[in-house]
N, CA, C and O atoms as a Tripos MOL2 file, in Angstrom:
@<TRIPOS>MOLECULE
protein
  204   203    51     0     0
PROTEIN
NO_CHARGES

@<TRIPOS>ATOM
      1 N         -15.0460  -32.3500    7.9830 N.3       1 UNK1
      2 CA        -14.0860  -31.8350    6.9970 C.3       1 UNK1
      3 C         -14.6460  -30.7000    6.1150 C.2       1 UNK1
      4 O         -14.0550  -29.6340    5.9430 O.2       1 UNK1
      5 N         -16.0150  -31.0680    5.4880 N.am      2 UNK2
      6 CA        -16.2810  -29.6220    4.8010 C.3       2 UNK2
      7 C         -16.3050  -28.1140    5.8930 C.2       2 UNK2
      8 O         -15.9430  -27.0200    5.4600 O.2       2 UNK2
      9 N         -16.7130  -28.2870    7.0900 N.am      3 UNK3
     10 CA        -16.7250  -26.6770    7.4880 C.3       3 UNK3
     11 C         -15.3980  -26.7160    8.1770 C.2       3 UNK3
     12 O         -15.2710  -26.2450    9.3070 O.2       3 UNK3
     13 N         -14.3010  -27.3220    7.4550 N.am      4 UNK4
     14 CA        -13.1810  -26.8130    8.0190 C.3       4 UNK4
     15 C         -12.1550  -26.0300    6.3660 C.2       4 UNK4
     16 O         -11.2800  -25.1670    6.4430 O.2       4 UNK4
     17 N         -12.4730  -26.4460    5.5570 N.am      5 UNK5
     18 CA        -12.2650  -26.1760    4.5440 C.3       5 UNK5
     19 C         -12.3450  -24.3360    4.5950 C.2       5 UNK5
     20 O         -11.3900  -23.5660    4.6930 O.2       5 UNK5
     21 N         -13.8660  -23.9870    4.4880 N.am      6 UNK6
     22 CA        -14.3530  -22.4530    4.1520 C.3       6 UNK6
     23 C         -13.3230  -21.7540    4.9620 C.2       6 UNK6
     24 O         -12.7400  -20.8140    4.4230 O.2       6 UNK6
     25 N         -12.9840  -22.1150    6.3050 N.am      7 UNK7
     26 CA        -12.3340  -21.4750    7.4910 C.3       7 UNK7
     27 C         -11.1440  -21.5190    6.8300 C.2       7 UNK7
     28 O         -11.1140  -20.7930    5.8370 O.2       7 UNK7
     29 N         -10.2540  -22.0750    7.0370 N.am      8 UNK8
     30 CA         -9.0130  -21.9070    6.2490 C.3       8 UNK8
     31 C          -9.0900  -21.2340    4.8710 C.2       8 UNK8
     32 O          -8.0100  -20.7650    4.5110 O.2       8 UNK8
     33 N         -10.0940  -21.0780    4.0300 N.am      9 UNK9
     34 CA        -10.0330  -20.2310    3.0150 C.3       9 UNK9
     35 C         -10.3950  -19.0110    3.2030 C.2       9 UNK9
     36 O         -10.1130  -18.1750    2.3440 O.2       9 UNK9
     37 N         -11.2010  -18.5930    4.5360 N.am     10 UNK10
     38 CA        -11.6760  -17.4370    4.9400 C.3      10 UNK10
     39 C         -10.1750  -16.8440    5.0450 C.2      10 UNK10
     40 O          -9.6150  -16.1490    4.1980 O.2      10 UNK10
     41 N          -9.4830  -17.4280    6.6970 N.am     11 UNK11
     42 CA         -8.3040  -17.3110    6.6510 C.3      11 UNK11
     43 C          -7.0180  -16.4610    5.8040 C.2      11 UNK11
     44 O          -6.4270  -15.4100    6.0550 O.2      11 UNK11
     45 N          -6.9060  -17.4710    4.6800 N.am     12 UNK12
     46 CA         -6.2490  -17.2670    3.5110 C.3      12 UNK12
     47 C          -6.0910  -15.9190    3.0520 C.2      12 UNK12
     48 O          -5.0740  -15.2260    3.0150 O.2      12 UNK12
     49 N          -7.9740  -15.5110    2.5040 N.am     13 UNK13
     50 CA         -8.2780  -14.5120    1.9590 C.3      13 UNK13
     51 C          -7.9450  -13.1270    3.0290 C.2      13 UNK13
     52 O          -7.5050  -12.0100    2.7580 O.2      13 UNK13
     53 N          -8.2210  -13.5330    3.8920 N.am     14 UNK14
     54 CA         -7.9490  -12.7510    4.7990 C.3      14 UNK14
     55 C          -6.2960  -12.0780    5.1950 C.2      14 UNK14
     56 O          -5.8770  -10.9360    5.3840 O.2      14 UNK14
     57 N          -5.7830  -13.1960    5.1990 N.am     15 UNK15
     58 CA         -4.0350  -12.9160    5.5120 C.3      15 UNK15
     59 C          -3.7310  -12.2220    3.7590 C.2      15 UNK15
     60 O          -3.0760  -11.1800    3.7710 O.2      15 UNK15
     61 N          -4.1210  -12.6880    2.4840 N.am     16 UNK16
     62 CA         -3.9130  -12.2560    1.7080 C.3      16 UNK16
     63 C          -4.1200  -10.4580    1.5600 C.2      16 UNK16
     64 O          -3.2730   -9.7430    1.0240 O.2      16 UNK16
     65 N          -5.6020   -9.8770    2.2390 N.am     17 UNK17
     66 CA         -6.2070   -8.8210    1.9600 C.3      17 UNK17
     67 C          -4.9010   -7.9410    2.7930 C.2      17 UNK17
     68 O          -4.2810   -6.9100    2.5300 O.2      17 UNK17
     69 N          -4.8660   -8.8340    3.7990 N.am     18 UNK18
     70 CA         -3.7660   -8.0050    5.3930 C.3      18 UNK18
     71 C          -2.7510   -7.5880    4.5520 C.2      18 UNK18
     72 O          -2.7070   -6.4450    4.0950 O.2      18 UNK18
     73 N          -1.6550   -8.7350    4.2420 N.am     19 UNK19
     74 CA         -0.4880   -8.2110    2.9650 C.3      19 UNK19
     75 C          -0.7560   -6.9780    1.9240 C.2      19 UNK19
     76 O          -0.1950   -5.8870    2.0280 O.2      19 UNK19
     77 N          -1.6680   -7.3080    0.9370 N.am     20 UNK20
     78 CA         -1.8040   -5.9150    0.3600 C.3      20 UNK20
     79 C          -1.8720   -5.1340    0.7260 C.2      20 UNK20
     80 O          -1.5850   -4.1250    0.0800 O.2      20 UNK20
     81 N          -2.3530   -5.0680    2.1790 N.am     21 UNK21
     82 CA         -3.0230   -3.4370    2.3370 C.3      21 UNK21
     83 C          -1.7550   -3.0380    2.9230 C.2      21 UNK21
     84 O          -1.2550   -1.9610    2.5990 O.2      21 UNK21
     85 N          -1.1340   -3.8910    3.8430 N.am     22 UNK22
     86 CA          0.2830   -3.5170    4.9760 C.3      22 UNK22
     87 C           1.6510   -3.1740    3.1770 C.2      22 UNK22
     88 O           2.5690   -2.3540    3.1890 O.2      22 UNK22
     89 N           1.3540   -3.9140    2.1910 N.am     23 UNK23
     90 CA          2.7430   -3.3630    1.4840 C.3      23 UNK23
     91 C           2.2670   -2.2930    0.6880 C.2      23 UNK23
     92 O           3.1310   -1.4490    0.4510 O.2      23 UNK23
     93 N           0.9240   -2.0380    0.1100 N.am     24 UNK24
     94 CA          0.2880   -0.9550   -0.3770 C.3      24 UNK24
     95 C           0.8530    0.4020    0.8510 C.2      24 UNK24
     96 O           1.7470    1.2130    0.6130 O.2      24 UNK24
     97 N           0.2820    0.3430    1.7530 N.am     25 UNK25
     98 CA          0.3170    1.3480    2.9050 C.3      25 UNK25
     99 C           2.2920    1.5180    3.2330 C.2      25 UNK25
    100 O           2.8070    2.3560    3.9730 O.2      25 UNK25
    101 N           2.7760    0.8090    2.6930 N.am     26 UNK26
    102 CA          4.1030    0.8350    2.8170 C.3      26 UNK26
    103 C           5.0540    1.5430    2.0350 C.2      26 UNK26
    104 O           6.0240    2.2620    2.2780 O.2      26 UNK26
    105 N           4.2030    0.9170    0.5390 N.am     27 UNK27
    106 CA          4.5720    1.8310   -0.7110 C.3      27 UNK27
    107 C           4.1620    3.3390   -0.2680 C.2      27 UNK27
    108 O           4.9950    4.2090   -0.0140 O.2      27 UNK27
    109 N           3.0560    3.4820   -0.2240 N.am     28 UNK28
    110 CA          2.2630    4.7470   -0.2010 C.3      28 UNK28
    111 C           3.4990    5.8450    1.1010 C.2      28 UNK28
    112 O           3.7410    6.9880    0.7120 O.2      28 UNK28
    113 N           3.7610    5.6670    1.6620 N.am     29 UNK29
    114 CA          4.4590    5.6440    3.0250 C.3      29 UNK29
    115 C           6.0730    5.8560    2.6020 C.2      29 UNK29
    116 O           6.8640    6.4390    3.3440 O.2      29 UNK29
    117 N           6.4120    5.3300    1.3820 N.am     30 UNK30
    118 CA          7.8810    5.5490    0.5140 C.3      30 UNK30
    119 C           7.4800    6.4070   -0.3300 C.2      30 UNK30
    120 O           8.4270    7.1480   -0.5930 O.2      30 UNK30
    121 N           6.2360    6.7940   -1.0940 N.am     31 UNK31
    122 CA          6.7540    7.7000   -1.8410 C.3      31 UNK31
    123 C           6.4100    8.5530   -1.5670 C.2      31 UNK31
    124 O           6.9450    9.5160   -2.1160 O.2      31 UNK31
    125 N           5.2960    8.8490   -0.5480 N.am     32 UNK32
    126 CA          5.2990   10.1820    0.5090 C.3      32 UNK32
    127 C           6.4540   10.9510    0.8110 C.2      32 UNK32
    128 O           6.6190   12.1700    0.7690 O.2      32 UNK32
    129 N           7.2810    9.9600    1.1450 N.am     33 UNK33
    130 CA          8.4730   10.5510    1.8680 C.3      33 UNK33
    131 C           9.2350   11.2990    0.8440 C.2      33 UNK33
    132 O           9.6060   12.4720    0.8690 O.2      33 UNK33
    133 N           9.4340   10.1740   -0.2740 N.am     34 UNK34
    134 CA         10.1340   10.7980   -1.4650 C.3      34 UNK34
    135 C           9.5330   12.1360   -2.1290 C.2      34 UNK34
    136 O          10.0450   13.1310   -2.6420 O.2      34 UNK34
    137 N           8.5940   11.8340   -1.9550 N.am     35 UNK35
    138 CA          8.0860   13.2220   -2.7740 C.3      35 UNK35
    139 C           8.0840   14.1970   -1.7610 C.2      35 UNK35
    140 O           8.1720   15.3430   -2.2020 O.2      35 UNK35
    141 N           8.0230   14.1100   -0.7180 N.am     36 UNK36
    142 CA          8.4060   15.1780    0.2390 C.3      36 UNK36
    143 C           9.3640   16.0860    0.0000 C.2      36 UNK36
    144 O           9.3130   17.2990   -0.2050 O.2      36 UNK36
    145 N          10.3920   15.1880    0.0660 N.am     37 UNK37
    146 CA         11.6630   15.5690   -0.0130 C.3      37 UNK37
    147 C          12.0830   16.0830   -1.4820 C.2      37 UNK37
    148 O          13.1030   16.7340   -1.7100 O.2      37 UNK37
    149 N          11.2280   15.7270   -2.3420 N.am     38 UNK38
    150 CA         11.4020   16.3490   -4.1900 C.3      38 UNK38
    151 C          11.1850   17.7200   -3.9850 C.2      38 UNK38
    152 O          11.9800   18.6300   -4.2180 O.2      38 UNK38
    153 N           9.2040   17.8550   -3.1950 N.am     39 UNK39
    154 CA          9.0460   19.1490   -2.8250 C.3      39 UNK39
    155 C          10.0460   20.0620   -2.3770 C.2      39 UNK39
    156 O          10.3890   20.9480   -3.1600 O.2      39 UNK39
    157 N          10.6760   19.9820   -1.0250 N.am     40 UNK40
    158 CA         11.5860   20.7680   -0.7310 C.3      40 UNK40
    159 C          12.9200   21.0990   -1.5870 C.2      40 UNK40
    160 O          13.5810   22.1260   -1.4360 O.2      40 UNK40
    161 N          13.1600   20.2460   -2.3470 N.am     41 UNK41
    162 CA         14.6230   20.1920   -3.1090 C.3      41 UNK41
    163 C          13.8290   21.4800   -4.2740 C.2      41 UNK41
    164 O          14.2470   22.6010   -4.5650 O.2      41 UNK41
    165 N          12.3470   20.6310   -4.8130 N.am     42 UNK42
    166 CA         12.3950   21.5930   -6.0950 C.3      42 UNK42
    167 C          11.0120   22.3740   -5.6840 C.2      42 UNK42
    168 O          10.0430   21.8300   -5.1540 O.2      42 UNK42
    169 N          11.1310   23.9670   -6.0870 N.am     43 UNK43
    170 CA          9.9040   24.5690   -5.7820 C.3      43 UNK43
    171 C           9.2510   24.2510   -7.1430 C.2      43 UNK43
    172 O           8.3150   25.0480   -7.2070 O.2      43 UNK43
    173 N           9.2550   23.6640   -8.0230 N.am     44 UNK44
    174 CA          7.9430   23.3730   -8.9290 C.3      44 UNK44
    175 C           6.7120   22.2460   -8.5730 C.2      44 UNK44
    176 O           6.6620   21.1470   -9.1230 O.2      44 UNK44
    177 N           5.9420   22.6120   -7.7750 N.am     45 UNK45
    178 CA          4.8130   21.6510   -7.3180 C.3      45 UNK45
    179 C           4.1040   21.0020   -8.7150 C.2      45 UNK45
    180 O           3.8260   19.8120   -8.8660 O.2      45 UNK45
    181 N           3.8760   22.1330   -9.7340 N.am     46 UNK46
    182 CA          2.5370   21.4390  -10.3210 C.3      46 UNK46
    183 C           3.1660   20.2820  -11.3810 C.2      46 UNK46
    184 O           2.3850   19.6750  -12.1130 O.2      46 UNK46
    185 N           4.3540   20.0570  -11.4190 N.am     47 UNK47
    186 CA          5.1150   19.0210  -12.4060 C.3      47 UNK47
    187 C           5.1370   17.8710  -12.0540 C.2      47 UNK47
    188 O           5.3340   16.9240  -12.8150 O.2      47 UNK47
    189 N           4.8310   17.7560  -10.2000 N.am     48 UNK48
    190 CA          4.7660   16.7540   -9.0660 C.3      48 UNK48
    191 C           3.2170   16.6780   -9.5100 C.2      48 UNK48
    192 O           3.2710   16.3890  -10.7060 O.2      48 UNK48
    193 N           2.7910   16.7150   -9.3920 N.am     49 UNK49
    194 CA          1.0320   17.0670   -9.2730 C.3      49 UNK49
    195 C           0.9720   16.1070  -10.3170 C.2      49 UNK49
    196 O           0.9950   14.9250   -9.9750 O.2      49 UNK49
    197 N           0.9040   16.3680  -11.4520 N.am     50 UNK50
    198 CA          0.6300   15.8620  -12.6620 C.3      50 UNK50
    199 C           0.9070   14.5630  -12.8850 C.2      50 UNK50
    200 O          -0.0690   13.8320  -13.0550 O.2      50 UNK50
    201 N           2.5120   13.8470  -12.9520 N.am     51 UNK51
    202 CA          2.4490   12.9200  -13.0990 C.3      51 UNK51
    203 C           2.1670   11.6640  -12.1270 C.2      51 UNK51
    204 O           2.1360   10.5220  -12.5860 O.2      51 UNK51
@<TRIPOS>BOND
     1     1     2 1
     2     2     3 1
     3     3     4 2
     4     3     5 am
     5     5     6 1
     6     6     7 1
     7     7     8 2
     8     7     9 am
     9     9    10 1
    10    10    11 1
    11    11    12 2
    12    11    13 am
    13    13    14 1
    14    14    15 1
    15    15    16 2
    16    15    17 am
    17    17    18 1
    18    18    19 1
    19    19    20 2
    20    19    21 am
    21    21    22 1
    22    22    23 1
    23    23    24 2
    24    23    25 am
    25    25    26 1
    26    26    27 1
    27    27    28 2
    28    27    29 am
    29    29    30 1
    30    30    31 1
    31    31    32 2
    32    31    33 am
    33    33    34 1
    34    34    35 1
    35    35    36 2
    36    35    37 am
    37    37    38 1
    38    38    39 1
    39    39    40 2
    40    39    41 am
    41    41    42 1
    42    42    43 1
    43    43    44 2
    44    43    45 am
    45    45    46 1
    46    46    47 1
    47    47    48 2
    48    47    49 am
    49    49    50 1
    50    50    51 1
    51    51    52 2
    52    51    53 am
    53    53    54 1
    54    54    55 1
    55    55    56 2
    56    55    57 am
    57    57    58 1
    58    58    59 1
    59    59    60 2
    60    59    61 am
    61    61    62 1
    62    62    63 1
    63    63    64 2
    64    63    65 am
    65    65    66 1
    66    66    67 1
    67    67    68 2
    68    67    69 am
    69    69    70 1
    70    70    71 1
    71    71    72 2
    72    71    73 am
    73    73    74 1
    74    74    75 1
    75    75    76 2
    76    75    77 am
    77    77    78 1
    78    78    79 1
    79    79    80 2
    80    79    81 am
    81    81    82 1
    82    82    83 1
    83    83    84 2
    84    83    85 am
    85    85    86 1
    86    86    87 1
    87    87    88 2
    88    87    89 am
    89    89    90 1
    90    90    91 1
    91    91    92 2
    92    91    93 am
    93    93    94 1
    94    94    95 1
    95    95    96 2
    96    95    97 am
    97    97    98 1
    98    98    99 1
    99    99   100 2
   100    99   101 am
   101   101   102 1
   102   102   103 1
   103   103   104 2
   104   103   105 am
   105   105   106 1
   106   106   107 1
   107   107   108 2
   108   107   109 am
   109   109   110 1
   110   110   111 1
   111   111   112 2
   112   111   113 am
   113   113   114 1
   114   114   115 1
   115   115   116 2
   116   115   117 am
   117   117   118 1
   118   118   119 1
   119   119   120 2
   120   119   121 am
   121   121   122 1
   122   122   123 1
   123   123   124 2
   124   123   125 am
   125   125   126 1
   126   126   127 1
   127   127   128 2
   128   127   129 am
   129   129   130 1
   130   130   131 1
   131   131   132 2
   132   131   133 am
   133   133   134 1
   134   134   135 1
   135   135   136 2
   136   135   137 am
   137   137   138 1
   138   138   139 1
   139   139   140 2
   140   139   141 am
   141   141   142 1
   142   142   143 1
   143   143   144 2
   144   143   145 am
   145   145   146 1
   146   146   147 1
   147   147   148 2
   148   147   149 am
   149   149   150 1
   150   150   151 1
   151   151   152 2
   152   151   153 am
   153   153   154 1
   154   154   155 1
   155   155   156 2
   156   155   157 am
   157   157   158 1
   158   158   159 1
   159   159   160 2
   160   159   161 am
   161   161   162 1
   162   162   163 1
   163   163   164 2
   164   163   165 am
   165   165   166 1
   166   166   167 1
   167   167   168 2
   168   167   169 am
   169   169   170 1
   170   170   171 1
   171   171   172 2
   172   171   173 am
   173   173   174 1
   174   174   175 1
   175   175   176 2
   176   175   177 am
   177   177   178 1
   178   178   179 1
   179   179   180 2
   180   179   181 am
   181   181   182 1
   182   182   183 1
   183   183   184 2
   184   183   185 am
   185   185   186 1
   186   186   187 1
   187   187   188 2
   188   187   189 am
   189   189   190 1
   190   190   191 1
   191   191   192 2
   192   191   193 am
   193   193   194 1
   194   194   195 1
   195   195   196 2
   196   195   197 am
   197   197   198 1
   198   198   199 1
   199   199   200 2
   200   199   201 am
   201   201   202 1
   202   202   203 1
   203   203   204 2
@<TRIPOS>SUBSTRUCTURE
     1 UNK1         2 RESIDUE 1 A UNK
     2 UNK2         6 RESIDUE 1 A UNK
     3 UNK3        10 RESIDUE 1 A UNK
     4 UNK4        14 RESIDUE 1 A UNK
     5 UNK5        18 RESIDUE 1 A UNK
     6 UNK6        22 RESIDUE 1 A UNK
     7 UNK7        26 RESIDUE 1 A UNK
     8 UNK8        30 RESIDUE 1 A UNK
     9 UNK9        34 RESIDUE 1 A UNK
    10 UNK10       38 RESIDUE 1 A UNK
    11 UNK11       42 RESIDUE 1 A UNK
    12 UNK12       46 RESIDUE 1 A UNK
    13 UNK13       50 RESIDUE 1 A UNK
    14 UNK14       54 RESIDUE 1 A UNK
    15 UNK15       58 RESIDUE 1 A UNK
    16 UNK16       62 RESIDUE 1 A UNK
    17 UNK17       66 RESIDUE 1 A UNK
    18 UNK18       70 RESIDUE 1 A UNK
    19 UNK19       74 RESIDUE 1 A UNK
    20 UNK20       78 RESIDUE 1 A UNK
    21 UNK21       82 RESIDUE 1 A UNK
    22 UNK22       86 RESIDUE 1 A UNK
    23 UNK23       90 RESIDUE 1 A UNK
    24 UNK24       94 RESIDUE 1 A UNK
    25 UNK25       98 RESIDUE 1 A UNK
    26 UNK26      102 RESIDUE 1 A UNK
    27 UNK27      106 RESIDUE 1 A UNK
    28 UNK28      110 RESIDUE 1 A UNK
    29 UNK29      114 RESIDUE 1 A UNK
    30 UNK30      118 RESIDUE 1 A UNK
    31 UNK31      122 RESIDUE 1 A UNK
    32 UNK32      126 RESIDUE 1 A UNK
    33 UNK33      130 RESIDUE 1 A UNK
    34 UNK34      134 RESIDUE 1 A UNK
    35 UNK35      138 RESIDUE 1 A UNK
    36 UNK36      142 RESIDUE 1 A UNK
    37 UNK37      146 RESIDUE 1 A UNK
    38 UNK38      150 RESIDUE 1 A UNK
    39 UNK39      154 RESIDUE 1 A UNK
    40 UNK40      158 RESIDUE 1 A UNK
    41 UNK41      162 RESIDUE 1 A UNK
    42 UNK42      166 RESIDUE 1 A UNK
    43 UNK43      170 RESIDUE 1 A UNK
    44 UNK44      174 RESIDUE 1 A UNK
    45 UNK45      178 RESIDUE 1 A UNK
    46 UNK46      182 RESIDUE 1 A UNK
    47 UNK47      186 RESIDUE 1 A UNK
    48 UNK48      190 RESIDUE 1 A UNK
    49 UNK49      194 RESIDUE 1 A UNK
    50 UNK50      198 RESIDUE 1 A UNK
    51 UNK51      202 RESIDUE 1 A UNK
């Protein structure tokens, strides 16, 4: 029972790290797009830049 414990918490940590990075990379991936598309609508880049 104890070296079954660490494994399932390895696990855990693991499926946990997977999620962040897959909805991080998801976010990142939405506002790419959005700001893409700000770019083209508005020619002021450095107002994008900044905030």
């Amino acid at each position: 029972m104890p070296q079954l414990f660490p494994m399932n918490w390895n696990i855990l940590i693991l499926f946990f790290f997977f999620s962040i990075m897959l909805s991080s990379s998801l976010i990142y991936f939405l506002s790419s797009q959005k700001l893409f598309k700000m770019t083209f609508k508005k020619p002021h880049l450095k107002k994008l830049w900044n905030w």
